[in-house]
N, C-alpha and C positions, 0 to 999 in steps of 0.2 A: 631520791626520787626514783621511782619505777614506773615504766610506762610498757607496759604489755596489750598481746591485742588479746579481745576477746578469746576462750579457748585454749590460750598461752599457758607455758607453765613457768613463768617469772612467778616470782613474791611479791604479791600485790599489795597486803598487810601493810597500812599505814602502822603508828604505835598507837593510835587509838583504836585500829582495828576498822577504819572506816576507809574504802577504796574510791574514788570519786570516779567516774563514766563520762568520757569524753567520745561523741558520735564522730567517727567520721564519713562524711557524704561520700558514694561512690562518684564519678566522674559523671557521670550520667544523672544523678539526681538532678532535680527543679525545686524549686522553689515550695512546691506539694508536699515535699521532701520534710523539709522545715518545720518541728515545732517549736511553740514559746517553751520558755521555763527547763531549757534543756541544752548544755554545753555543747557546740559545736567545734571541733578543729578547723583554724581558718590560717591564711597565707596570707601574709602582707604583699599588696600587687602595687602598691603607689600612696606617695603620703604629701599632703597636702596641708593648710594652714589650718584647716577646719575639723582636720583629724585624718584615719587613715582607711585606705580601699581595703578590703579582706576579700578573698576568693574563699569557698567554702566546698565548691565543687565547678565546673566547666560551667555551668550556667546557672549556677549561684555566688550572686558577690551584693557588696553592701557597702555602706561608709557606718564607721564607729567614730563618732563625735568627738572632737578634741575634747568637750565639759565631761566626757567621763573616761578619759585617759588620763593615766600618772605613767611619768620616767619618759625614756626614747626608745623609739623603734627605726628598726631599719627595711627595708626590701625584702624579702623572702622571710623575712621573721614569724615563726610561728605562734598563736598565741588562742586560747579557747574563749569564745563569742556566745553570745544567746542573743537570740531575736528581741527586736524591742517596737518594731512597728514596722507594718508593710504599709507605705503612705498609697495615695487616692491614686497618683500614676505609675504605679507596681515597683517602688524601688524600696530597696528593702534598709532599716535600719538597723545595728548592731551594738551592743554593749557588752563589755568583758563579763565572761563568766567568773563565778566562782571559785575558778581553778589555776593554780600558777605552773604553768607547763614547766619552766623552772625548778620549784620548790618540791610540789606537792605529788603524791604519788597519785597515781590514776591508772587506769584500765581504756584502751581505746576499742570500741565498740567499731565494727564497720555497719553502715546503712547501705543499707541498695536499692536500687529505686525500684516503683513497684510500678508494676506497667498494666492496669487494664487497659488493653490497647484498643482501640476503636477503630471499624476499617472505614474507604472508602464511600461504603453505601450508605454510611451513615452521618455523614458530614454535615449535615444539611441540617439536620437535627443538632446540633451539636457549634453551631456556630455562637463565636463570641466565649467559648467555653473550650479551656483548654483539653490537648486530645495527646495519646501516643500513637503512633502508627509505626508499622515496623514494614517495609516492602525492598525492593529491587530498584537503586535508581536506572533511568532508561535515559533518562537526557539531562543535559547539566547546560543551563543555555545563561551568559555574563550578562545582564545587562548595562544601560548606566547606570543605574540604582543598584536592587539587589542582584544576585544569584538565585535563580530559579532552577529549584532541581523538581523534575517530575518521577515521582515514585509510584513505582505499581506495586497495590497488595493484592491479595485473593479477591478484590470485589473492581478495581478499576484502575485508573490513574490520577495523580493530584499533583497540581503544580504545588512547589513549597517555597516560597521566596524566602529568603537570608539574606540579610544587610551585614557585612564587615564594614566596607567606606562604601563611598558611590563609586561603580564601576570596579570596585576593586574584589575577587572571589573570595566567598566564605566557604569556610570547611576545605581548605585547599586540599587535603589529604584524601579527599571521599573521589571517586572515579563512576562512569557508568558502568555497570555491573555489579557492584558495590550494591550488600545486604545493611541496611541502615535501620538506626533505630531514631524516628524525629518526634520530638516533643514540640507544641507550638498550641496554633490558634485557630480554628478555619473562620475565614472573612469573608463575603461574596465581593466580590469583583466581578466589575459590568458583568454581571449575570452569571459569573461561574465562581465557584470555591476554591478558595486558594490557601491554603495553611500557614500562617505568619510564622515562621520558624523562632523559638526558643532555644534548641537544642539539638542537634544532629550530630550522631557519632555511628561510628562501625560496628557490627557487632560480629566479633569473632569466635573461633570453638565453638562448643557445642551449642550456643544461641545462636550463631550464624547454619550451621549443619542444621537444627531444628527448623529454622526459619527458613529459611533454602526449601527445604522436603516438605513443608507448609504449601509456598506459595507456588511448589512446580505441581503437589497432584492437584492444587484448589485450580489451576493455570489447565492443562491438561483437562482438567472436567469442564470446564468453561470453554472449551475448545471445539469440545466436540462440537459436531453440525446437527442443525433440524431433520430430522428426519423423513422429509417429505415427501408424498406420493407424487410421479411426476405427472407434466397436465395432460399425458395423452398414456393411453398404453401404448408401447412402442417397444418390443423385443429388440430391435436394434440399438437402440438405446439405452439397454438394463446391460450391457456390456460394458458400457462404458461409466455407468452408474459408482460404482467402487471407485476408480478412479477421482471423479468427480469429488462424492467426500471424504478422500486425499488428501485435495488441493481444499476442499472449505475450511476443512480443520487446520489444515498451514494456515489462510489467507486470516480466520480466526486467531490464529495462537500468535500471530506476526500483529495484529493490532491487540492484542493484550500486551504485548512487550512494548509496546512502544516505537516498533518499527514502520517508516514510512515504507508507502506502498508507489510505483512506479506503475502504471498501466500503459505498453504501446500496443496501438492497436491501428490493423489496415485501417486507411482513410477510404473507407465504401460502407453500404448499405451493412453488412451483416457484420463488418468490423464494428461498427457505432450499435446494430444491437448487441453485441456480445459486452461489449466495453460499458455502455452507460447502465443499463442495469444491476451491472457488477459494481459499477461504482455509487450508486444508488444503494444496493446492499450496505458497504463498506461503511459508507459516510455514515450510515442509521448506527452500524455496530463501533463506528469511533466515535460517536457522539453520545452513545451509552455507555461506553468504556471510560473515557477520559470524561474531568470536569471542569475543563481547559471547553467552553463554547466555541472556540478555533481551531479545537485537533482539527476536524473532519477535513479544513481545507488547507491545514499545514501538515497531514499525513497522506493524502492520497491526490496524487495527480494523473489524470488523465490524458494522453498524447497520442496524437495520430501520427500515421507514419506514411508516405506516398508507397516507398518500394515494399515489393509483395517479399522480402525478408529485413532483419534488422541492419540498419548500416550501418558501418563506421562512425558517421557522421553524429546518426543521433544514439550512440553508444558512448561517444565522447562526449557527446553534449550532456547526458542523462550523470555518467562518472564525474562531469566539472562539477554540476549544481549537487552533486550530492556531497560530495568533500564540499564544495563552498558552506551548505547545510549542514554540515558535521564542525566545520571551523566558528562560521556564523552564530549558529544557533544549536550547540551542542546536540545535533540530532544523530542518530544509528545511521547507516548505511543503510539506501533500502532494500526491499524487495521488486525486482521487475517480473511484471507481468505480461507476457507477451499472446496476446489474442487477434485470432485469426490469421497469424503469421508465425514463423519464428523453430519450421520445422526441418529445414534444410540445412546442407553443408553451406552455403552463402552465411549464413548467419553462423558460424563459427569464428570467427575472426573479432568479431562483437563480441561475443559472448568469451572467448577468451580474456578479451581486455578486464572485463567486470571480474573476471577467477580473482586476478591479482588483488581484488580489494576484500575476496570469499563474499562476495555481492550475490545471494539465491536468486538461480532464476525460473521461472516457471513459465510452461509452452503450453496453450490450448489453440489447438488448430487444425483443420480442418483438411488441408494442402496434404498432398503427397511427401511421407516425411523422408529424410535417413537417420532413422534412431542409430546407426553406430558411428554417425560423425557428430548429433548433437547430445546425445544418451547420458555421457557422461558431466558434460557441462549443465545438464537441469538437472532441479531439484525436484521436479515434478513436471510429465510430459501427458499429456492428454489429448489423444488423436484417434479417429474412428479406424484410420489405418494401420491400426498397431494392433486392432480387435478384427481383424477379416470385413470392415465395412467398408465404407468410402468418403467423399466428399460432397454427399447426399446429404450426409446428417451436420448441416452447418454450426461454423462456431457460435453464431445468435444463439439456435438452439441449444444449444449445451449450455452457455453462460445464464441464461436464464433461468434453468434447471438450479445452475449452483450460485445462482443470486438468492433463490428461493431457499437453498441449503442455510445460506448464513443467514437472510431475514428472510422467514414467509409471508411476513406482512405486508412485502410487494407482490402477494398473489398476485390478486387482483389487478391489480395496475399491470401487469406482464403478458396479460393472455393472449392480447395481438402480436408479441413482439416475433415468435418464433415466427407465425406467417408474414411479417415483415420480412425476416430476416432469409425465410426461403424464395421470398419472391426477389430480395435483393438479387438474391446468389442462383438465381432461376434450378433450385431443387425442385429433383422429379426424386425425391423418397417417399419412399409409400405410404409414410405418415404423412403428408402435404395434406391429405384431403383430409384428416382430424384437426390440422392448425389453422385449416381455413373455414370449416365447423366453430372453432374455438374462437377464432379470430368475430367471427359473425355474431355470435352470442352477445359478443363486446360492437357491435356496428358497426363491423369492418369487413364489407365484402372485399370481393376482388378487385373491385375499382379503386377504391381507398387505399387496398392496401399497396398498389401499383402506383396512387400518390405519393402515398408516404417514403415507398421505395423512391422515387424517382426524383423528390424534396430532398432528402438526404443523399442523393450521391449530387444532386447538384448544389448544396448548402454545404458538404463539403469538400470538395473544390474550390469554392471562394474562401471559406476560414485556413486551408493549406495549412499548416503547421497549429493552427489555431485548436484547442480543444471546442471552443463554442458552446461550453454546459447548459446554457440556461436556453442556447435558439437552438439545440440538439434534443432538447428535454420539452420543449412547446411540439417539436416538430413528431417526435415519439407520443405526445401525449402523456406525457411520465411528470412525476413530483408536481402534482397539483398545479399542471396544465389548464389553462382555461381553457374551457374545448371550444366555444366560437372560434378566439383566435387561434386555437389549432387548426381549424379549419380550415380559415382564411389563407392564414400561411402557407400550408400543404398546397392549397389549391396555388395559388401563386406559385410559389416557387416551382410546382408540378408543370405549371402551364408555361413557366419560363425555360425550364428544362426542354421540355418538348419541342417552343422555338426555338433554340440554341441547338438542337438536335438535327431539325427537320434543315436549318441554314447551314449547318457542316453539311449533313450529306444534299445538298442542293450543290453546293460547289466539289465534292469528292465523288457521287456514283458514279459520274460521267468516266471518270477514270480508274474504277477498278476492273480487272483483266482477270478473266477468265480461262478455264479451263479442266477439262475431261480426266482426270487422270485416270488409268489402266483398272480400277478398283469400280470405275460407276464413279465413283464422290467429284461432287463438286467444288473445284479450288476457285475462291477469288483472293485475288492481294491487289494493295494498294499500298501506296507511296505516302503515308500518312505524312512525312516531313515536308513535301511536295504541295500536297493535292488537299491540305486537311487545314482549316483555320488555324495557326499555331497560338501557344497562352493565352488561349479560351477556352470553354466549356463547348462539347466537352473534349477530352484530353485524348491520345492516342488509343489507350486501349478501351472508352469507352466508344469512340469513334466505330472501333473494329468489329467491338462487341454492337453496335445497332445498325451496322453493314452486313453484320452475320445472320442476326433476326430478322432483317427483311428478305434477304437472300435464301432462307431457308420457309420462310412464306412462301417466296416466290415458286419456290423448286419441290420443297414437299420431299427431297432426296437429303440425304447424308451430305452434309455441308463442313468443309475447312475453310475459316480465313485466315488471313495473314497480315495482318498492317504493320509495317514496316520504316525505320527511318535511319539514316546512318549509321547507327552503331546499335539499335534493337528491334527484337519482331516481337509482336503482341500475336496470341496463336489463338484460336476459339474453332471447337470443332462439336457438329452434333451426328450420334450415330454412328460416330467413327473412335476407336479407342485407338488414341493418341500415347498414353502413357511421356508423358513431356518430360520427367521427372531422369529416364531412362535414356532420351533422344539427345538432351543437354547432355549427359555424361559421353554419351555414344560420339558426337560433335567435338565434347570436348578434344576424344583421344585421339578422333581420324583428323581434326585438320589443327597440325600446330600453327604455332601461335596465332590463332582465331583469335583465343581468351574469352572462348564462350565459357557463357554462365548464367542459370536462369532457374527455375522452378516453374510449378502448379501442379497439377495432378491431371486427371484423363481427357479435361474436354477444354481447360482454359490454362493458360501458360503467358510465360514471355523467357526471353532470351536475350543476352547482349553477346557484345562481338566487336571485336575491335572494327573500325572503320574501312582499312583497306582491306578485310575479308568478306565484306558483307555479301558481293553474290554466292563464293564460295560456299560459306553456312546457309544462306537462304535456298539457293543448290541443292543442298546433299540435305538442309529439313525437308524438302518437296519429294527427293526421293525415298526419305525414311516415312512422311506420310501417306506416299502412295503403295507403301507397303503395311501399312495400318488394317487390321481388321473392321469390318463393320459391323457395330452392334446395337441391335435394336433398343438393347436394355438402354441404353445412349443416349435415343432420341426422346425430341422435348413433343416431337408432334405438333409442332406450333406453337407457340409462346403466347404469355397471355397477352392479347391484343390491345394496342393504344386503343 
């Protein structure tokens, strides 16, 4: 007996001079694999009364009928098969070849499996109908049943389910990040595709290298961002333009992998525009990427945040749920997004925690930053102040820019948000009067849009930690909004704000305290822990902030407030360049242990402070603002009027 492989240079020559060809399946063949009328090398896997299991390859096996066996077999006994019928529920039958692995001389041929691979975008067509696909697993998530691994190729992502037992994992040896080659079924499932798995193996050397270099330039070209005109011409803003698609082509290239996305964002008016149309973006490009009808709202979450940097608190919070989501439900670690915050030394200590997990973080913000205390810890940092602008050009505005990068399809839907978002943050950039043009075109004077401002800071206040998508998304007008009830709402919640307004300062003007300082500018403070409704709307600093706007009606002069409460001051100044950013560091060094610490930029800030320093720091801030310069460019001139 000779048994050579194809190629081989053994003596194949029977003595009749006839060699017989026995196939053997590579690991990876299917059942596809398989023809009638032709010798396959098989493995005895299990033997029973009715005859015995053969394996022929990783996902081909069969039963060979005890009526057409002679002699004994054992376990691992090799022994050559031919096909004798694939029955009506796909299991295959086998009967001994014409060949005595024993006896007879033979030639073993190797088969390889032949892969016209089918991608993603075409599943659809294709269902019920076996397919190969070759991609990147991104998450491997146990269920009771099967194992659900979702693979991205050049066109998307697809869940793959494999059954070993219930609850028990298939393919133990495959990991995330793992180049895979899956054979199977695509199925629709409640409404999305899902590929029954046949077959899943690794592919290593140069099918892995090939494959790899496939799906990173097809990954990379799909990344790139729209290229869109932005809605105003704005010189100030084409600065910070590159920047921008930067971060689209990240926030792109992180939902092609399969990476969730984290969004914190201030809980204020210009926080919620920067934040839901970004996530609006998102959701449309994870619900074209993945065919999982669930990515959209098990890859990106949206979360507001109270303090004007990231804290501890919900840095920790954001690191549990992520490892629990990685344990859970075999998900990546995400991406955090930090909008209209997240540009200060305060937020260092956050941001370091997330290092330890190489957690990417990306900063769009608006705030007076220090790129050399957070510089290093993001992946991507986007700030007017890092281009010679300011705190004019809000983070709404920017995010809506690069909401439009990743889907333009939200044109339309967007064109009020920017003048939303500056009337939140009461900008005076000298683009204001094109977004309230823009805003008008859409039916949104300045009345409306001083509702909608004033709907959303007091809609959230009551959701606090809450994201509120869908009464955040009525109140915007966004995601096929009914507009009656948009309207309804805005105006209510608008006119409940204003009472809740007009009843704080009914019990607090009487008490704020005045004063000339040596510069002309007018100081008031008040005792907001005191003098101020406490856990109600609205809250200290916006308290401060509608003490400020009236007081600067009143006066028509360069105004600083101060509201203040045992351990922090809330700072709003118009006309007057404050630089807050620089006062807080300055505080820091002259009074120890204050434990000041605070942020904003030139005209709105806050500060804390330990408790028994507080006249100290409030002290020596009165003296550092009455040496503030006064600058016209500053002033609001009046605000736009309830």
């Amino acid at each position: 007996m000779t048994r050579d492989s194809a190629g081989g240079s053994g003596d194949s020559d029977s003595e009749d001079g006839d060699v017989s060809v026995v196939y053997d399946l590579a690991p990876d063949c299917t059942a596809s694999d398989v023809q009638p009328d032709r010798p396959y090398l098989a493995s005895i896997n299990g033997i029973v009364e009715y005859g015995v299991f053969v394996d022929l390859s990783e996902n081909v096996s069969g039963l060979v009928h005890e009526s057409v066996l002679e002699g004994t077999f054992s376990v691992g006994q090799e022994l050559a098969v031919e096909l004798e019928e694939v029955r009506d529920n796909g299991d295959m039958a086998f009967q001994p070849a014409d060949v005595d692995l024993e006896e007879d001389d033979y030639t073993v041929e190797p088969v390889d499996h032949d892969y016209p691979l089918t991608g993603t975008d075409r599943l659809e067509a294709n269902v019920g109908e076996q397919v190969h696909l070759e991609g990147e697993i991104v998450q491997i998530k146990q269920t009771g049943g099967p194992t659900i691994f979702h693979i991205a190729d050049e066109y998307g992502v697809v869940p793959c389910a494999a059954f070993e037992e219930a609850g028990v994992r298939a393919y133990p040896s495959v990991e995330v990040g793992d180049i895979v080659r899956v054979t199977g079924t695509p199925e629709t499932r409640e409404e999305s595709v899902q590929i029954e798995v046949d077959g899943l193996s690794n592919l290593d050397g140069e099918d892995a290298t090939q494959a790899r270099e496939r799906l990173e330039a097809a990954l990379e070209e799909r990344a790139q961002p729209h290229d869109v005109d932005p809605l105003i011409d704005w010189p100030a803003f084409e600065k910070l333009r590159p920047n921008l698609m930067e971060v689209a082509t990240l926030l792109r290239r992180t939902v092609l992998e399969g990476r969730p996305i984290r969004v914190r964002h201030h809980a204020d008016g210009d926080g919620m525009c920067a934040a839901v149309p970004l996530q609006l973006a998102l959701e449309n490009f994870i619900a074209e990427v993945h065919q999982d009808e669930n990515a959209p709202q098990h890859l990106i979450k949206r979360l507001p945040a109270k303090a004007p940097f990231y804290e501890m608190e919900d840095a920790t919070r954001d690191l549990n749920f992520a490892l629990e989501d990685r344990e859970r439900h075999g998900q990546q670690l995400p991406l955090v997004l930090m909008l209209d915050n997240g540009s200060t030394a305060e937020d260092v200590p956050a941001y370091e925690t997330l290092a330890h997990y190489d957690i990417p973080i990306v900063a769009i913000d608006h705030h007076h930053p220090d790129p050399d205390a957070v510089g290093s810890l993001l992946d991507a940092h986007v700030n007017p102040y890092l281009h010679d602008e300011d705190y004019r050009i809000t983070t709404g505005m920017l995010c809506v820019e690069l909401a439009r990068m990743i889907d333009p399809d939200l044109t339309d839907d967007l064109r009020h948000v920017p003048a939303v978002a500056g009337v939140s943050d009461r900008s005076k950039a000298d683009a204001m009067d094109q977004y309230l043009e823009l805003a008008a075109e859409n039916d949104y004077d300045e009345d409306r849009l001083r509702d909608v401002s004033e709907a959303l800071d007091y809609a959230a206040f009551w959701l606090r930690y809450n994201s509120g998508d869908h009464l955040i998304q009525d109140v915007l007008e966004l995601s096929d909004a009914d507009e009656d009830r948009h309207r309804r709402l805005v105006t209510f919640l608008a006119d409940r704000s204003r009472r809740d307004v007009d009843r704080q300062l009914d019990a607090a003007m009487n008490h704020v305290e005045h004063e000339r300082l040596d510069s002309g500018v007018h100081l008031y403070r008040i005792d907001v822990e005191n003098h101020a409704h406490r856990f109600t709307y609205p809250a200290p600093g916006k308290t401060t902030g509608e003490i400020h706007d009236r007081k600067i009606q009143e006066t028509g002069d360069p105004v600083i407030t101060v509201g203040y409460g045992p351990d922090f001051a809330v700072l709003r100044s118009d006309g007057v360049r404050l630089d807050i950013p620089r006062m807080v560091s300055e505080l820091e060094a002259e009074i120890p242990g204050g434990g000041v610490s605070g942020g904003g930029h030139l005209v709105v800030g806050s500060i804390k402070f330990v408790k028994g320093k507080r006249q100290e720091v409030i002290d020596a801030l009165v003296e550092k603002m009455a040496a503030a310069d006064i600058d016209e460019a500053l002033s609001s001139a009046a605000p736009l009027e309830n």
